[in-house]
Structure formats: C-alpha cells, structure tokens
C-alpha positions, -999 to +999 in steps of 0.1 A: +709+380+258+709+383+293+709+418+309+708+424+352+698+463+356+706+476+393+691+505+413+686+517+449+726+527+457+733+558+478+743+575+502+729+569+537+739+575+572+750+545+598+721+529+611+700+539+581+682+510+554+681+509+515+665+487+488+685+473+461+665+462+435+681+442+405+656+438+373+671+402+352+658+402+314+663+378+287+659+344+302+638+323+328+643+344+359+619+319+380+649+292+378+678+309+383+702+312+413+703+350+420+718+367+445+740+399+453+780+408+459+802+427+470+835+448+466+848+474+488+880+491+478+913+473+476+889+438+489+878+409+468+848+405+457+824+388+482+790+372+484+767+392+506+731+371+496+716+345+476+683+326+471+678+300+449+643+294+426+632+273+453+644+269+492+658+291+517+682+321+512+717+321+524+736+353+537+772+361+548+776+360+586+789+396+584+752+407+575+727+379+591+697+394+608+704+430+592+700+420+554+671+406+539+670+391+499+637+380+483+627+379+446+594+383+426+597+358+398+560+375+383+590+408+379+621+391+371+635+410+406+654+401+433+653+426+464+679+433+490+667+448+521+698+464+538+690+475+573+716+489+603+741+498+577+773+500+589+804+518+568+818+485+570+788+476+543+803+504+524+813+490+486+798+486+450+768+459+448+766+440+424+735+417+412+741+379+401+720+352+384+730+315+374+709+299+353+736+267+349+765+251+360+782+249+331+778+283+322+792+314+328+773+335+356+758+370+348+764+400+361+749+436+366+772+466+362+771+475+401+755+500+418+776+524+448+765+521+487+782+542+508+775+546+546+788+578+562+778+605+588 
C-alpha cells in the first residue's frame, strides 16, 4: 500500500522560507510523477509543483522563481523549497505521486503553512 508522510508546515513570517518534505513508501518512488498542492480556505485545490522521474520540474506562475521542488529517489522524498512566502501562499500542502495513468493518484494527509506577521 502506498503511504505519502508530510512534514515541515508552520508558521513563518512574510518573506521567511520552509522545507516541506514528503517521504512516499510502498512502491517504486524513482518512477513516479510527484509533486505538491494546494488549498487555501474556501479555494480549490491547486498545483503549486511537480517533477517527473526524469526531465524538468514544472511550477505554478504564482510561485516561479520563489519555490524550488527536487526529489531524492535513494530516500523516496520529494523537497519543496518555499522561499519569500507571502500570506497569499497561506493553505494546507499536500504531497502527490502518480505512478500510472490509469490509476488513481495518491495523496498525503496535508500539512498547514501559514504566513503571518
């Protein structure tokens, strides 16, 4: 069974950084599309980051040049660098991994990021 475990959320001021770090058990990490959302209150769902097993990472415009994702396939971890936070980047985070098409993605349980002064 597949299990995503999140950790890094917080608290931090505007202009401050955290590391999300999202741990994927229970299959073959090094081939899967992983990648993290979003969801702010009362707002959909949204992609913030993805990279796939091989070629380059794709972010949403909203956090180019401040966000950074990477992986460690020898860990079965995907990183999100989060840099100039901004309350606007204020929501629950959530870790994703597909490992097929024709199967149903998986999901971590979410982890809170809040920016506030």
């Amino acid at each position: 069974q597949v299990q995503l475990v999140e950790s890094g959320g917080g608290l931090v001021q505007p202009g401050g950084s955290l590391t999300l770090v999202c741990t994927v058990s229970g299959s073959t990490f090094r081939l899967a599309l992983v990648g993290w959302f979003r969801q702010a209150a009362g707002k959909e769902r949204e992609l913030v980051a993805r990279i796939p097993s091989m070629g380059s990472p794709i972010y949403a415009d909203s956090v180019k040049g401040r966000f950074t994702i990477s992986r460690d396939n020898a860990k079965n971890t995907v990183y999100l660098q989060m840099n100039s936070l901004e309350p606007e980047d204020t929501a629950v985070y959530y870790c994703n991994a597909r490992f097929s098409l024709t199967r149903p993605d998986h999901w971590g349980q979410g982890t809170q990021v809040t920016v506030s002064s």
